[in-house]
N, C-alpha and C positions, 0 to 999 in steps of 0.2 A: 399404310402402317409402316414407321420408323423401325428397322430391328438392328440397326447400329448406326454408330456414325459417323457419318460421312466424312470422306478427309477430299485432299486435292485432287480433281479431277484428271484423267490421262491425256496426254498432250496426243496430237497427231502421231510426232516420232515414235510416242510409246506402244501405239497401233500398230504404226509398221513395225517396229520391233517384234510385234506380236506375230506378225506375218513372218518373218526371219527364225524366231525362236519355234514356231511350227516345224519348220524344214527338214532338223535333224531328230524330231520326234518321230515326225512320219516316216523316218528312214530306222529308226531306230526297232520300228516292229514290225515292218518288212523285211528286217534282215534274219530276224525270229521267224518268219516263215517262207521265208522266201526260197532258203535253200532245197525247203523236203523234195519241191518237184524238180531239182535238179540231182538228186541222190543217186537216179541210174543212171544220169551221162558220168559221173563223174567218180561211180564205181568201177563201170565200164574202164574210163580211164585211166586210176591211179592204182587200181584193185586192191583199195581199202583191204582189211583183216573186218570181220564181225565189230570185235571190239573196237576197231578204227574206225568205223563208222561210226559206231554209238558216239565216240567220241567227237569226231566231225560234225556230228549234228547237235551236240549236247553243252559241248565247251563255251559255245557263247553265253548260251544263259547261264551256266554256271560264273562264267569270272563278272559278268553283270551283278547278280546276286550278289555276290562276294565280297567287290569292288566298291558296292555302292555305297555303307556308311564312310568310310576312309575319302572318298573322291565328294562325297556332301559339305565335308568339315573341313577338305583343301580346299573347295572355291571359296569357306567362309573367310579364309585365313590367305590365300592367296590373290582373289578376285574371283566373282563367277563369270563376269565376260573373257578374265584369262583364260580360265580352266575350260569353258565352253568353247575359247579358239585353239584351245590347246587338245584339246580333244577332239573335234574338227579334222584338226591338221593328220594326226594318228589314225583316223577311222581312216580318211582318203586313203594315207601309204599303205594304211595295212589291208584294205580292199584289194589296192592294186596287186599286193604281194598274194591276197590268197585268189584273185581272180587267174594268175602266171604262176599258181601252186605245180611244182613237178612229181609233187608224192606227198603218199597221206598224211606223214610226219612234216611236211611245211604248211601244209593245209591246217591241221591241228593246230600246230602253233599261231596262224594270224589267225584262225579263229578266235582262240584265246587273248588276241590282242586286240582285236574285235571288240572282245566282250569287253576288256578293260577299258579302252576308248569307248565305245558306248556305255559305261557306270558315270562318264563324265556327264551326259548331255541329258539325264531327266534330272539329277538336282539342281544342276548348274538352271537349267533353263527354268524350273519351279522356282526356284529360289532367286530367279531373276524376275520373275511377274509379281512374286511378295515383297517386293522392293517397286515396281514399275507402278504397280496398282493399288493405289493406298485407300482408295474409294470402294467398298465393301464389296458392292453391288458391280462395279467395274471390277474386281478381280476374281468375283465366282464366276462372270460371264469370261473374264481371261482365263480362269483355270477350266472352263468347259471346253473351250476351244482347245485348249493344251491337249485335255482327253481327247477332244473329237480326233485329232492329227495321230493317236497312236492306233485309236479306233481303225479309221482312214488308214492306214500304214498298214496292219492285219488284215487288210481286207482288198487291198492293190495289192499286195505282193505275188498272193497266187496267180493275179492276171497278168502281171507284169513278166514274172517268172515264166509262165507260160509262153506269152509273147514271144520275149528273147529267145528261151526255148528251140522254138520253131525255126529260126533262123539264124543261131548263133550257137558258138557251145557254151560249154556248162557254166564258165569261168564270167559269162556277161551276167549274170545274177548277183556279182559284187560290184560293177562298174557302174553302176545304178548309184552308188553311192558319190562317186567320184565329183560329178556336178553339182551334185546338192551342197556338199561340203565345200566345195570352190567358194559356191555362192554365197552360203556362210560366213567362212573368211573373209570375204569383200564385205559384203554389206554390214556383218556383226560390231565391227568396231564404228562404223557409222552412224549404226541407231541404237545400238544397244549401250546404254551406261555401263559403268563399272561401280559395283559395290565390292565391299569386303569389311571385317570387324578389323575396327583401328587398335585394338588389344589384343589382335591374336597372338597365340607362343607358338611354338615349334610342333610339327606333325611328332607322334610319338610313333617312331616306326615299330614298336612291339607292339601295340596296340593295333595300328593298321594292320600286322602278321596275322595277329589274331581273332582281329574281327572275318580278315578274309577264311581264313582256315577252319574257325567255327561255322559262316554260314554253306563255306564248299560242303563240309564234311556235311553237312546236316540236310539240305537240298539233296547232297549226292545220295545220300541214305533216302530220300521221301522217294526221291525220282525212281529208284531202283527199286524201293518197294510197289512203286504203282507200274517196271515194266515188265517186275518178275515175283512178285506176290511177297509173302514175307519173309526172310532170311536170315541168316548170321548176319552173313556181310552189310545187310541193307540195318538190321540192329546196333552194328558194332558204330557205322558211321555217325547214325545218328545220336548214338550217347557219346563218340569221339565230338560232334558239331556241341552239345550240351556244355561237354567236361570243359572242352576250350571258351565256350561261351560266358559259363560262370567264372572263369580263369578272367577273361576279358572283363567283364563287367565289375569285379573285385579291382583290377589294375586300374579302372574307372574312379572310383571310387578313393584311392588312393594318391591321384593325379593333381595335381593342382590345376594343372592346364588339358583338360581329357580330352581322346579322342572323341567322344560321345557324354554331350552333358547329361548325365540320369536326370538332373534337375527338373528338366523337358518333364518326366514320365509321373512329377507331381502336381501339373497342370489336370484338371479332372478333365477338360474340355478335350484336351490333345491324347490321352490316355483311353477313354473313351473314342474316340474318333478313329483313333489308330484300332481298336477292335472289333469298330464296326466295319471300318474297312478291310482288315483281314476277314471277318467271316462273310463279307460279300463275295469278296473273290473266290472266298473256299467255293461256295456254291457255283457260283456264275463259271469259272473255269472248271472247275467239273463235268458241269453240264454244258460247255460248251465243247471239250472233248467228246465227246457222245454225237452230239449233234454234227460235228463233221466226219463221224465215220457212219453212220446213219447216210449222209447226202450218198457217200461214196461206197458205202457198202452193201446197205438196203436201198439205198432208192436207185444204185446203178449207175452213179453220175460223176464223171473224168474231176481230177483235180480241178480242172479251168471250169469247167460249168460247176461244180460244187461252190469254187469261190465267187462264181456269177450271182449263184444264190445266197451269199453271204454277204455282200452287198447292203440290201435291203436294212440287215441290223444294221450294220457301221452307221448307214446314212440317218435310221432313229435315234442313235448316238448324237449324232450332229444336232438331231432335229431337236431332242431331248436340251441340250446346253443350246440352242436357240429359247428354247422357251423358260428357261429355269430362270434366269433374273424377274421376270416377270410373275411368276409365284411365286418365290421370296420375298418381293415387294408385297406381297399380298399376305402373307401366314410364314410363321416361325421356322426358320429351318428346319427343326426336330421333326415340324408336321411336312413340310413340304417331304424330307427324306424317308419317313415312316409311309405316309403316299406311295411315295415312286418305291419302294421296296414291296407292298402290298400288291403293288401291280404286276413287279416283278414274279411277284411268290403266282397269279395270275398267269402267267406263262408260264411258268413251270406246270403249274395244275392243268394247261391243257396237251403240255408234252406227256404227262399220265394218261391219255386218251390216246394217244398213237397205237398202232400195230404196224406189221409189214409190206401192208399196202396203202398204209394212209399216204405216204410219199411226203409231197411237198406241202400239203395241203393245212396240214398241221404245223408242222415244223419252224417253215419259214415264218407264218402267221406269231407261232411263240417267241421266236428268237428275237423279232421286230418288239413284242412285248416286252419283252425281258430287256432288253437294250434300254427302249423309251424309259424302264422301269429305274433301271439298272442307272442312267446316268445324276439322279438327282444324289444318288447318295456316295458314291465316288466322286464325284465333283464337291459335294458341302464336306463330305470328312475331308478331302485334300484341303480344300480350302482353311476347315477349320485346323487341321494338324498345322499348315506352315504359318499361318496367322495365329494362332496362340503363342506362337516361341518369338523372342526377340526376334526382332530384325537382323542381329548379328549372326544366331545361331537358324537363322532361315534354311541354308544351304543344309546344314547337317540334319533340320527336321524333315527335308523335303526326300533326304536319303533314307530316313527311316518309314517314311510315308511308303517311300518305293518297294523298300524290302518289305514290309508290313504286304504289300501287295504281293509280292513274286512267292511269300511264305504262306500265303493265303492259297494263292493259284496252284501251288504244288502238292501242298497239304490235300486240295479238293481232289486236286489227279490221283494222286496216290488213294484216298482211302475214298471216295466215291468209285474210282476206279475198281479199286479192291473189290469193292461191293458187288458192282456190275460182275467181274470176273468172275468170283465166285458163284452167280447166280448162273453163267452164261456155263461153265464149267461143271456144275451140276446138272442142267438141265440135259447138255451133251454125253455126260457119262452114262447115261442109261439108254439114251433113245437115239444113237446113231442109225441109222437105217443098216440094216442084212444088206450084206455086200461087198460095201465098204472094204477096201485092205484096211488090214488094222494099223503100220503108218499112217494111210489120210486120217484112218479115223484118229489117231492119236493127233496129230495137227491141228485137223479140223476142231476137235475140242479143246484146242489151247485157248486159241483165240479167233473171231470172227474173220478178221483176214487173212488165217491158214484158210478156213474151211472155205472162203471166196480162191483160193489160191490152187487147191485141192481138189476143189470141183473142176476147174478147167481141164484136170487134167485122167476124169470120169467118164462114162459111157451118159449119155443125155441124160434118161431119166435118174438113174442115181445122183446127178450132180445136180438134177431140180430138188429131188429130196433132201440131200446133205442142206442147200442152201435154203428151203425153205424153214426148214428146221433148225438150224444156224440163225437165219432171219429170225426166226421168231422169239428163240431166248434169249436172243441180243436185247430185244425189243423188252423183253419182260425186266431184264437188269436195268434197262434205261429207265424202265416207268417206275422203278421202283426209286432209282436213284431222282428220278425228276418229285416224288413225291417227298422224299427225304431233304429236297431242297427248297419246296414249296414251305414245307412248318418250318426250315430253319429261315425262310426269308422271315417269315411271319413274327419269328423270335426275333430277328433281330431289331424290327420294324419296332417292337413295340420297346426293343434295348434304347432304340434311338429316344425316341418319347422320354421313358425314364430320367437316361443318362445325361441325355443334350436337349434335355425341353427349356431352359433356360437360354441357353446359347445363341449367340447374334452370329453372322459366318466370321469373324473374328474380332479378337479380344484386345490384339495393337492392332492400330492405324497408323 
């Protein structure tokens, strides 16, 4: 069965290319988690402030988020093999500078430069496969492989982190990037073409101000909600992210030459797409928060074997975009996506069946679910969001594609988080066991990592009881939040159907 058609096949180069354009994806969500299990060498170290920390650990994904419409719509206007070697070139230095950080205000700052050099390398590199790959079926199978690499990237880092760890100090968790980026620079001008719009005009620097300032302010606000419940501060930000944003959008509008074409957003195909893919990730990053403080919380198991077991998903990610061309070829995107989301909701319904002693048993069995599930339909909306827009304006769709994700996954943190919290913090306020000083217990019911923190520091059996009972209403926040994510895969599943039942995986070739 035909469900679009075909254009010119991928040359060998375009392959390897494909192989090169991996390189700084996989780097790109490694360095998203690579840092957490270096957080004690390098407080030990620099002795961060509280708020310095948050910040050290935080500031990358924030100027990523931020960065990324403005840095989509300069490779469309600059080049994306520029901007992808120009951002290359950036990530190295400023690796090396925050790897040789002397204090936590130099550390902050190349973090933040981090972030901004990595906003170049997912559009630039998306928006160079929607130009590489003009044969339908060749570029769902190239944009699977794109996911698999950030998959892959999330899922080495804690190992790799580890590793160095062991035998290096803290500062080798950024030299990781060094090589990769070499490699890049050499081989990117080689195999990778250059595209760019032969009509672009000028970046409109108030507009890139503003795109950054709306999505900082309004991430800062979610982020803060899901790490300290609901607030002024965490309110104020996110109607400051809003006010700017409509600001933005109106200066859109008025532009002749915009940083961001609204035009895109009257595409039903890309509009749609764009919302299935945000309410994917609202669930999936939700629930996958949970599930690694579960490995490490409840089930007892160190950063490096947690990530052992984390593993398993990444690689049905892989296995997932291995097999998705091959179902497309066979049934309509809509169904193939509505499928792998059913299956996903599937996983989630047997993360509702866990308790405190299910351990691995359960867990890793869903996550592998939920992955397999999980990749047909972040693969077709990507696909179908950069392939519905011009060719020209590829770079800038593939930036909104990304935020559409990172505003997806934060949303889920925060108010799935929420959820949890509140359930875990109820269940604590009543039933701390007799004993307890009233500090631990005040700790212990914040959040599950006080009360594992807390116990250590208990007479034996008090500190079985505090964590049994800590374990347990963890576990009851989680099942509730896994069932809350189970109906919303199911909603979306059947959005896809609706929305995108007509849909070929894209509409230019």
């Amino acid at each position: 069965m035909t469900i679009a058609d075909t254009g010119p096949k991928a040359t060998r180069r375009d392959w390897l290319g494909l192989s090169v354009i991996a390189l700084p994806c996989l780097l790109y969500s490694m360095d998203l988690t690579v840092l957490n299990l270096a957080v004690p060498h390098l407080t030990a170290d620099l002795k961060p402030s509280a708020a310095q920390l948050l910040w050290i650990v935080d500031i990358y994904g924030f100027m990523i988020a931020g960065s990324l419409i403005t840095m989509g719509t300069l490779g469309d206007r600059i080049g994306r093999r520029k901007l992808l070697m120009i951002g290359a070139l950036a990530f190295g230095l400023a690796s090396v500078l925050a790897a040789f950080s002397t204090s936590a205000e130099m550390l902050i700052a190349t973090r933040a430069l981090l972030g901004i050099a990595g906003a170049t390398l997912a559009p630039s590199t998306l928006s160079l496969i929607r130009s590489m790959f003009l044969d339908p079926q060749e570029r769902t199978f190239a944009i699977g492989i794109w996911i698999s690499s950030f998959s892959a990237g999330g899922a080495i880092g804690p190992l790799v982190g580890g590793l160095l760890l062991e035998h290096f100090w803290w500062g080798s968790v950024f030299l990781v990037g060094v090589p990769v980026m070499v490699l890049l620079l050499i081989l990117g001008p080689i195999l990778l073409p250059e595209f760019k719009d032969p009509d672009a005009g000028r970046i409109d620097l108030v507009s890139a101000a503003l795109s950054l300032s709306a999505v900082l302010a309004a991430i800062y606000g979610i982020k803060h909600m899901a790490e300290y419940g609901a607030s002024w501060l965490a309110g104020l930000a996110i109607l400051a992210g809003l006010a700017l944003g409509a600001i933005f959008l109106r200066r859109q509008r008025a532009l002749a030459d915009p940083l961001l074409d609204l035009r895109l957003f009257a595409n039903a195909v890309f509009s749609a797409s764009l919302a299935i893919n945000l309410f994917g990730f609202f669930f999936l990053f939700g629930s996958f928060l949970f599930i690694a403080q579960y490995l490490q919380l409840v089930a007892g198991l160190s950063p490096l074997q947690a990530g052992l077991w984390s593993v398993p998903s990444a690689l049905a990610f892989i296995v997932g975009s291995m097999l998705l061309p091959a179902l497309t070829s066979r049934a309509r995107p809509a169904v193939v996506m509505a499928g792998g989301l059913v299956l996903a909701a599937v996983g989630f319904a047997l993360l509702t069946q866990i308790d405190a002693g299910t351990s691995l048993a359960v867990v890793v069995p869903a996550s592998i679910i939920l992955s397999l599930g999980f990749t047909p339909a972040v693969t077709l909306t990507t696909d179908m969001i950069v392939g519905s827009a011009p060719p020209e304006r590829a770079g800038s769709a593939a930036a909104i594609s990304e935020t559409s994700a990172e505003f997806g996954g934060a949303l889920g943190i925060a108010i799935l988080g929420s959820i949890a919290t509140a359930i875990y913090r109820g269940g604590m306020a009543t039933a701390v066991p007799a004993g307890i000083p009233a500090d631990a217990a005040r700790v212990a019911s914040a959040t599950l990592g006080g009360a594992v923190a807390e116990a250590g520091q208990l007479p034996l059996e008090l500190a079985k009881s505090l964590l049994a009972l800590a374990r347990e209403v963890f576990v009851n926040g989680m099942q509730l939040t896994a069932l809350i994510a189970t109906l919303g895969m199911i909603a979306t599943a059947l959005a896809a159907l609706a929305f995108l039942r007509g849909a070929a995986p894209a509409t230019h070739s």
